[in-house]
C-alpha positions as CSV (number, residue, x, y, z in Angstrom):
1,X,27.2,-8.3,14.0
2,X,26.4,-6.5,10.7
3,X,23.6,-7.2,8.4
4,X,21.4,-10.1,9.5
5,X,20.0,-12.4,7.3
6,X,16.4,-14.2,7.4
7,X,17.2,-18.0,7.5
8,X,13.6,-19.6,7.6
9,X,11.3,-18.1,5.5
10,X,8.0,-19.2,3.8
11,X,7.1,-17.7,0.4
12,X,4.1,-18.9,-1.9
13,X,4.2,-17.8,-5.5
14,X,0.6,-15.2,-5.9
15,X,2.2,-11.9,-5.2
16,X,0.4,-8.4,-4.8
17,X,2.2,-7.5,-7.8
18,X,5.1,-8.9,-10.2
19,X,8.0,-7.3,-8.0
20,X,6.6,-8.6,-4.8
21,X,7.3,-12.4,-5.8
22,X,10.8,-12.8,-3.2
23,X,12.7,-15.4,-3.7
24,X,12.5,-18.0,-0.9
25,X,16.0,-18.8,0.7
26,X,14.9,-22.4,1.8
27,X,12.4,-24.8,0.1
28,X,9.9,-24.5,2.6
29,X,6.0,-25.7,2.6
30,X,3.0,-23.9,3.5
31,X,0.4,-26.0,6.3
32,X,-1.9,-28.5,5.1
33,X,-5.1,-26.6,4.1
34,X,-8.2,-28.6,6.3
35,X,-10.5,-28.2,3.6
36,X,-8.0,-30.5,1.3
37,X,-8.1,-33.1,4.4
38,X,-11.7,-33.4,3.3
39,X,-12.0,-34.0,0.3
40,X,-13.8,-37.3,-0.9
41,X,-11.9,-39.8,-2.6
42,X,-14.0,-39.6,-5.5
43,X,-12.1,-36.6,-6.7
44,X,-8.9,-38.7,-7.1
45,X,-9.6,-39.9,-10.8
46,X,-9.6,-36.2,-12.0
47,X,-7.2,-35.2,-9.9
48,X,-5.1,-37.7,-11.5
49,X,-5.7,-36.1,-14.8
50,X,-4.6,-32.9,-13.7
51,X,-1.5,-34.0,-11.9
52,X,0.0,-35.5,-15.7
53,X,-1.1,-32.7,-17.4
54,X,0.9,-30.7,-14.4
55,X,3.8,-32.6,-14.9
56,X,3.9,-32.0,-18.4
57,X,3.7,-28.1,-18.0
58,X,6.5,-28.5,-15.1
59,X,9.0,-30.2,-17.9
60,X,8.1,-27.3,-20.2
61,X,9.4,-25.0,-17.5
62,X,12.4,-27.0,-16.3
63,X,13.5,-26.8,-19.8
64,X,13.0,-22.9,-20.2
65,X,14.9,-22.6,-17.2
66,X,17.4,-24.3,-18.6
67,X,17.3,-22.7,-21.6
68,X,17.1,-19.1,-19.7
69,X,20.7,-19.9,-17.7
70,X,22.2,-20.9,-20.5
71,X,21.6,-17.0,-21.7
72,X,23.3,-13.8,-20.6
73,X,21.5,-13.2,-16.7
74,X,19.3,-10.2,-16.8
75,X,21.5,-8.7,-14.2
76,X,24.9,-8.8,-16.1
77,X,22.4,-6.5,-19.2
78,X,21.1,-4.5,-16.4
79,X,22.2,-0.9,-15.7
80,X,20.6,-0.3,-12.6
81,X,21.8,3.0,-12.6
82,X,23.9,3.5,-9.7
83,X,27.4,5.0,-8.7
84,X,30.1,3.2,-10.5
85,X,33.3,4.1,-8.2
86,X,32.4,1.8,-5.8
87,X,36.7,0.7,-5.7
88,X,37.8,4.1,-6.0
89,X,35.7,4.7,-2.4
90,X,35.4,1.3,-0.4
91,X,37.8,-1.1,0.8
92,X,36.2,-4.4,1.5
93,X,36.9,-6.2,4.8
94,X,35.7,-9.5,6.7
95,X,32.6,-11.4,5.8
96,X,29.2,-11.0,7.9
97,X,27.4,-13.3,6.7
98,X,25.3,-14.0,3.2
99,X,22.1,-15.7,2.0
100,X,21.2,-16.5,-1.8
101,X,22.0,-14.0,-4.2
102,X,24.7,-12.0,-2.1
103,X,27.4,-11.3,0.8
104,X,27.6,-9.1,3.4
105,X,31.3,-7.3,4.3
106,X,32.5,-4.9,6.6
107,X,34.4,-2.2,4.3
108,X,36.2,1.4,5.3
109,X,35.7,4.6,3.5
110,X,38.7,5.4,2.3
111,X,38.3,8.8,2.8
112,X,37.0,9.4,6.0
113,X,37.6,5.4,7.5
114,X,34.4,5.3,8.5
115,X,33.2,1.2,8.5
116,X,30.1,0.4,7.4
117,X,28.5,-2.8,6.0
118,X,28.3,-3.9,2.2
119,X,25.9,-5.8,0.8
120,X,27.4,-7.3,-2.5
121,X,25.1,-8.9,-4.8
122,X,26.2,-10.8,-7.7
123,X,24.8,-9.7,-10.9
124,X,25.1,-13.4,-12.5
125,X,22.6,-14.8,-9.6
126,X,20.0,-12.1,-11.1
127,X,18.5,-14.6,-13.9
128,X,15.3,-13.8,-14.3
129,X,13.9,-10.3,-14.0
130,X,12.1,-10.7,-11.1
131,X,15.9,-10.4,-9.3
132,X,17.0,-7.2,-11.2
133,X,13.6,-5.5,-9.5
134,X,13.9,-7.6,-6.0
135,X,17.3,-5.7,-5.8
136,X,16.1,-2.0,-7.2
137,X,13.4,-2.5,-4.6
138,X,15.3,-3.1,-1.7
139,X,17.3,-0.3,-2.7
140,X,14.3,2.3,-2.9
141,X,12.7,1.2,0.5
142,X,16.1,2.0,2.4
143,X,16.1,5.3,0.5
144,X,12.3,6.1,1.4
145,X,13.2,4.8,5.0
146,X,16.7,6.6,5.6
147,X,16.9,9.2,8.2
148,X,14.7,7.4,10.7
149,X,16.5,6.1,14.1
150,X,15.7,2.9,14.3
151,X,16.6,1.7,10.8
152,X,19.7,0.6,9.5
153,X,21.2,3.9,7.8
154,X,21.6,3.7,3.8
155,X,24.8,5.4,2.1
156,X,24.6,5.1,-1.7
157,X,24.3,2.0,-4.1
158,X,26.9,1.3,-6.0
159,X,27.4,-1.6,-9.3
160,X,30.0,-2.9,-11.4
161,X,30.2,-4.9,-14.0
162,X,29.4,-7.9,-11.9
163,X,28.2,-6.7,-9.2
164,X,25.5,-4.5,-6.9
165,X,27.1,-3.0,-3.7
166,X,24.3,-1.4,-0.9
167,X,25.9,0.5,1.7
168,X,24.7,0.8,4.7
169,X,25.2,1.4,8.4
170,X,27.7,-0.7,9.7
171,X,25.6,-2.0,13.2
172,X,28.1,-3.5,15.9
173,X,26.2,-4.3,18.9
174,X,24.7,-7.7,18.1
175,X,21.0,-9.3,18.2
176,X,18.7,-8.6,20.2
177,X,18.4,-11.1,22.4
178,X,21.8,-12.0,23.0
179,X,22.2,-8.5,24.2
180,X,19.0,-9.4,27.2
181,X,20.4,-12.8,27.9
182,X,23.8,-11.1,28.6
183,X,22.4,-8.6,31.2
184,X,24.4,-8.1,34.5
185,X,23.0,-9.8,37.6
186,X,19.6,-11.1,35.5
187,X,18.4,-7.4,35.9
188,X,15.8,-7.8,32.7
189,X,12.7,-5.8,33.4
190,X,8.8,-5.7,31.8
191,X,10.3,-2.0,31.1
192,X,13.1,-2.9,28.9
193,X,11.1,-5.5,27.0
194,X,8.7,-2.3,26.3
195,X,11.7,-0.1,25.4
196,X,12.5,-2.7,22.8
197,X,8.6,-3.3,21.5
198,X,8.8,0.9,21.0
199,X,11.4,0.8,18.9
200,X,9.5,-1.8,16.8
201,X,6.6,0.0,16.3
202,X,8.0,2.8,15.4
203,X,9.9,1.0,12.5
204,X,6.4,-1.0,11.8
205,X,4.7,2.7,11.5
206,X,6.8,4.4,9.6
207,X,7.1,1.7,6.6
208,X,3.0,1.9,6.6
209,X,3.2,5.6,6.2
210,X,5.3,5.0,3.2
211,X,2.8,2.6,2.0
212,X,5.2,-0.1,2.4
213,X,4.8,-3.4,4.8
214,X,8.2,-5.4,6.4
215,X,6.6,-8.5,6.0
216,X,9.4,-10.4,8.3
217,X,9.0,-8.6,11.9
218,X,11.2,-10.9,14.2
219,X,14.1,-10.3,16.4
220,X,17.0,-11.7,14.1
221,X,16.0,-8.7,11.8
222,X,17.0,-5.9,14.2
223,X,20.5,-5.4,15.6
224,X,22.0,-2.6,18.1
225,X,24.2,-0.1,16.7
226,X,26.8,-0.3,19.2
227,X,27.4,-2.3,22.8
228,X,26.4,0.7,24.9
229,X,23.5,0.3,27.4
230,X,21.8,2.9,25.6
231,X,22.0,1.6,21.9
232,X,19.3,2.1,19.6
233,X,17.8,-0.9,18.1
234,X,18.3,-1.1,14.0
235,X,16.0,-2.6,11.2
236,X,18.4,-4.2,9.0
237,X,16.9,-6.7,7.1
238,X,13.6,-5.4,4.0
239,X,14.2,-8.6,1.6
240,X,10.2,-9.6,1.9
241,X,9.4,-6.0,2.3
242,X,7.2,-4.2,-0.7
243,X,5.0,-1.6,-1.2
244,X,1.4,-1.9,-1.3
245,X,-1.9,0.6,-2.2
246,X,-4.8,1.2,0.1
247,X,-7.3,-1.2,0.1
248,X,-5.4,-3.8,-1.3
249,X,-3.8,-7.2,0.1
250,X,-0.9,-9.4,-0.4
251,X,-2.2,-12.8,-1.9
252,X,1.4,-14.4,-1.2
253,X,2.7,-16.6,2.0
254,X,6.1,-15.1,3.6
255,X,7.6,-14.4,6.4
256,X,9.3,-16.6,9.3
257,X,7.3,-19.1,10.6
258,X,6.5,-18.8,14.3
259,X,6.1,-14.8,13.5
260,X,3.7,-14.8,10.3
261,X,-0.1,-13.8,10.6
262,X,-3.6,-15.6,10.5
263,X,-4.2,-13.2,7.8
264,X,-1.0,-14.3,6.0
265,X,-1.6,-17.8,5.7
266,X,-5.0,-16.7,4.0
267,X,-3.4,-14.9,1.4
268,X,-5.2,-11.7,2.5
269,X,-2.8,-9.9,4.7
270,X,-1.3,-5.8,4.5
271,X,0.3,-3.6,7.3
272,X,-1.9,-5.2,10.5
273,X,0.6,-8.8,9.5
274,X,3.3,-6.7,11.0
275,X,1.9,-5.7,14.0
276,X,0.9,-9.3,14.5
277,X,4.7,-10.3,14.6
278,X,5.7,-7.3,16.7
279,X,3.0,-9.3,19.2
280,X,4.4,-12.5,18.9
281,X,7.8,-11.0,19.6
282,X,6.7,-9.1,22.8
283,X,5.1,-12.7,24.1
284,X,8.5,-14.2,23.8
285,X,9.9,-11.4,25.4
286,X,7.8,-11.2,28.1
287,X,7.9,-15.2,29.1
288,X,10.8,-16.1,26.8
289,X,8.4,-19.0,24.7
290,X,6.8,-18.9,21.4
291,X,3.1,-18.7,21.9
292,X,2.3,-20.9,19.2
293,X,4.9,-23.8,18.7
294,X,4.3,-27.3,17.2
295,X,6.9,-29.6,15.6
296,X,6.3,-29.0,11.8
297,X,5.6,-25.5,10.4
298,X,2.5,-27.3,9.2
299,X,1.3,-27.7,13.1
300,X,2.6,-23.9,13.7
301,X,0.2,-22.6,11.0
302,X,-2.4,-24.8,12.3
303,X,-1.5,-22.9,15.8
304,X,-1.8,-19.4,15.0
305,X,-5.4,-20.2,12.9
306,X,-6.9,-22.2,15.6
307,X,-5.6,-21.4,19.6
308,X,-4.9,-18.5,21.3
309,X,-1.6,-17.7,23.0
310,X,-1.4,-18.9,26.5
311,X,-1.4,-16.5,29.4
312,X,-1.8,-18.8,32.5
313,X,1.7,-21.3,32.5
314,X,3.9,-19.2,34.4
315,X,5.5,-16.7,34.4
316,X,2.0,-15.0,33.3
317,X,0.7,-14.8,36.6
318,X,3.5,-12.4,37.5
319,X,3.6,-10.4,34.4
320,X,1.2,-6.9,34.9
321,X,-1.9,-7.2,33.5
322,X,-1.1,-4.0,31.6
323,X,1.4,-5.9,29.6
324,X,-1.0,-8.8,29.1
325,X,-3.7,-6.7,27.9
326,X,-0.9,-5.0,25.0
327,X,0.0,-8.3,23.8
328,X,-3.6,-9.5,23.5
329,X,-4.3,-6.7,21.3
330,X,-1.7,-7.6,19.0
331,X,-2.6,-11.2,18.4
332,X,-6.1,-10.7,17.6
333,X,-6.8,-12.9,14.7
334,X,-9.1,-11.1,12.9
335,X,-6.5,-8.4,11.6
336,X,-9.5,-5.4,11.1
337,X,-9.7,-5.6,15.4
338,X,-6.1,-5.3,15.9
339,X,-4.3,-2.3,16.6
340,X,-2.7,-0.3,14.3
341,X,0.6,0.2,15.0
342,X,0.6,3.7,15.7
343,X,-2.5,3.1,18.3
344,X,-0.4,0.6,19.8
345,X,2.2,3.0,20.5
346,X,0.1,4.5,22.4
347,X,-0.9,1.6,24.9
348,X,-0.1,2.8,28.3
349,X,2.4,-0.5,28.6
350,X,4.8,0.6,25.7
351,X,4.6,4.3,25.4
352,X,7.7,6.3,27.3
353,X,7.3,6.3,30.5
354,X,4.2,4.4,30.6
355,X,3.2,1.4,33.1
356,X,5.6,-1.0,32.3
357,X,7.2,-2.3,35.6
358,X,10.5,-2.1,36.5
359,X,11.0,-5.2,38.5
360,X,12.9,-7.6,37.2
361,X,11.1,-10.7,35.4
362,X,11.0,-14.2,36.8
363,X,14.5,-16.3,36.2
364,X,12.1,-18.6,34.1
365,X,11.9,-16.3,31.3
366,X,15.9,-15.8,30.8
367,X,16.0,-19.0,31.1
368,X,13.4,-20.0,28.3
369,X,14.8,-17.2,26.2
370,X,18.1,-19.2,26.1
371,X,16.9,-22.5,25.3
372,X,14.3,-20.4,22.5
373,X,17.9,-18.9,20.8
374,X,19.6,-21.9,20.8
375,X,17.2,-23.8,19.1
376,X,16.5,-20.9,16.6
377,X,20.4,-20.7,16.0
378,X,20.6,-25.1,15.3
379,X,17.9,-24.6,13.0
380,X,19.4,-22.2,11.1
381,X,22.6,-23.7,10.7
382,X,20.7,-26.8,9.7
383,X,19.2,-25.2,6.9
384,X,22.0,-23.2,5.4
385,X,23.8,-26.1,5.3
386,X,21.2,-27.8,3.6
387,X,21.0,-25.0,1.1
388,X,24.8,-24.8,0.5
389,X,24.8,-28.5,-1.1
390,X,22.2,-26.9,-4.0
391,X,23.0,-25.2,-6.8
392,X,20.7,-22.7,-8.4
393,X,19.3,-25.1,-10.8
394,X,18.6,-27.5,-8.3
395,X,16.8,-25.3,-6.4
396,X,14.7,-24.3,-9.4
397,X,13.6,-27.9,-9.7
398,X,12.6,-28.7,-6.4
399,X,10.5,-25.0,-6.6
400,X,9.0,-26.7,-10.7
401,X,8.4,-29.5,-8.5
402,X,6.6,-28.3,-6.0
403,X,4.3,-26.3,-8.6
404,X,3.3,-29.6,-10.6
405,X,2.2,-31.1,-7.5
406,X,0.5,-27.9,-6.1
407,X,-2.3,-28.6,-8.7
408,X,-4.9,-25.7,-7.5
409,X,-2.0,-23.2,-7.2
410,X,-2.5,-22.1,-3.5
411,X,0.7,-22.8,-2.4
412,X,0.8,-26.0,-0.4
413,X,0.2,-29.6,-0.9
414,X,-2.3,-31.6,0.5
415,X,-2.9,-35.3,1.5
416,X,-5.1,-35.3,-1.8
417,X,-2.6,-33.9,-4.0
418,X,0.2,-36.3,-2.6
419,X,-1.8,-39.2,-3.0
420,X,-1.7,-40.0,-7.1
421,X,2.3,-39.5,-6.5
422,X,2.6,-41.9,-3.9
423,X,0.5,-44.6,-5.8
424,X,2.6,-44.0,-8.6
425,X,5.5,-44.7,-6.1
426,X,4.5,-48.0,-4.7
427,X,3.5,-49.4,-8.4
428,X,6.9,-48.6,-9.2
């Protein structure tokens, strides 16, 4: 319960803007660009060239790095400008959980003894600028957001000497789908998979009237806000989120990889990336599978630009074509077809008291639903345990690393790029 965070996350470096740049949580590679594939070994000679002359840049920046955490972190000479009492008002309780830059607590109002959850962010992680304004930008998309039902409630940032404190809505009901796996007698319907995909797109909706895109739809970002039947279902988790003006497109690669968007991977994506995932979430709803799956990451990029979902291994067959006919016009690939998604909340599958049936699903789908979450849940353990052996300096070389190789800056590495590295290997 309580704040969830994004394990598996893909981020390029070409943001929208300066503050859009997030900070990856794992050290995670884009998919193999086809075009790279083809190449003709001719080019190999000046890509050579270009690969020393990388390498010499990426020592440059490993030692301004260096020289940069050897400084005061821009977070410790930040005044960010919040409340300062945080102590006088909050008792801190047991850990939720954490990811790269913070912790998540339960604490109690000391005055009222309401719980609710802390995010606590230490100022001394904040290096480099780009963390002071990931952190002031979280905080203003849960103020722009607050107030609506089906995000995570925001109290008040607070900050300290060494730290950043958000508090929020403490949300007690658990994930998502461990709540459907857990229903009584297998009674899970096409109706409550629409009740769920509502709530969704109303959170999708309301960030693009703000002019702001989530940018990590999936169901490890929304929680219940208590174990009643009736629960609402709670946002909690705007790390990739940011803002971005009309007519204009994000040029960087994030998200969580079996939920990110043809559009994404071309570094042209806005709001219709969203409504993409909220697809890809009501597929695995529906039949309890991913609909594109490979592997590598690599293989599930090469998926979602190349196949379409399939609709004819069962269950399909027994799912309404109404609910077929929603999910296919939310992974169209071409994002300027899809539906919007406030014209998807008004498909008659998903809008209240619309044609979703209330006979319960196939076994198969619970069943596929289970063996879906525990793989998700290995694979995330996996890779914060990976992370955990890292320090932040290590991390910053494998990212320099990455760079020098990524010669044409487009955020993966190809065959063609590898190849001088690897003859350099075997010679050696």
């Amino acid at each position: 319960m309580g704040i969830c965070f994004s394990a598996t996350k893909v981020s390029g470096s070409n943001s929208n803007n300066a503050a859009a740049a997030a900070t990856p949580t794992s050290a995670t590679a884009a998919p193999t660009s086809v075009h790279h594939q083809q190449r003709k070994e001719s080019d190999a000679s000046s890509h050579n060239s270009k690969t020393q002359r990388s390498g010499q840049q990426q020592q440059v920046r490993v030692k301004e790095r260096r020289r940069l955490s050897g400084a005061v972190p821009f977070g410790k000479r930040t005044d960010f400008g919040y409340l300062k009492d945080f102590d006088e008002r909050y008792a801190i309780g047991k850990l939720l959980g954490h990811g790269q830059f913070g912790y998540t607590y339960v604490a109690t109002d000391k005055a009222s003894a309401e719980r609710v959850a802390v995010k606590r962010i230490d100022k001394n992680k904040m290096i480099l600028p780009i963390a002071v304004e990931d952190v002031k930008r979280e905080v203003k998309i849960l103020r722009e957001l607050t107030g609506h039902e089906n995000v995570v409630q925001f109290h008040n940032a607070f900050e300290d000497e060494n730290y950043v404190y958000i508090v929020m809505e403490l949300c007690e009901g658990g994930e998502l789908l461990d709540r459907i796996l857990a229903k009584k007698d297998s009674r899970y319907t096409e109706k409550d998979a629409a009740v769920v995909v509502r709530q969704m797109l109303k959170v999708a909706a309301e960030c693009h009237l703000h002019g702001l895109v989530h940018r990590d739809m999936k169901p490890e970002n929304f929680l219940l806000k208590s174990t009643s039947e009736d629960s609402p279902l709670k946002a909690t988790d705007f790390g990739l989120s940011d803002f971005i003006k009309p007519g204009k497109k994000f040029q960087d690669i994030v998200g969580s990889a079996y939920y990110v968007a043809p559009e994404v991977l071309k570094r042209k994506s806005g709001p219709e990336s969203d409504v993409w995932s909220i697809g890809v979430i009501t597929y695995i709803l529906l039949c309890g599978r991913r609909p594109f799956w490979d592997k590598t990451e690599d293989g599930i990029f090469k998926e979602v630009l190349r196949n379409k979902p399939d609709f004819r291994r069962k269950p399909w067959p027994t799912i309404s074509n109404s609910a077929k006919d929603f999910v296919k016009k939310l992974l169209v690939k071409d994002p300027r077809a899809r539906l919007t998604a406030a014209q998807a909340l008004s498909h008659p599958w998903v809008r209240e008291g619309g044609e979703a049936s209330e006979i319960p699903v196939d076994i198969s789908v619970l069943n596929n639903m289970r063996q879906f979450v525990k793989y998700s849940r290995l694979k995330q353990f996996a890779l914060r345990a990976l992370a955990s052996t890292l320090d932040d300096e290590e991390l910053a070389d494998l990212r320099d690393q990455f760079d020098a190789i990524d010669v044409d800056k487009n955020g993966v590495i190809s065959l063609e790029e590898m190849r001088p590295l690897l003859k350099i290997y075997l010679l050696s």
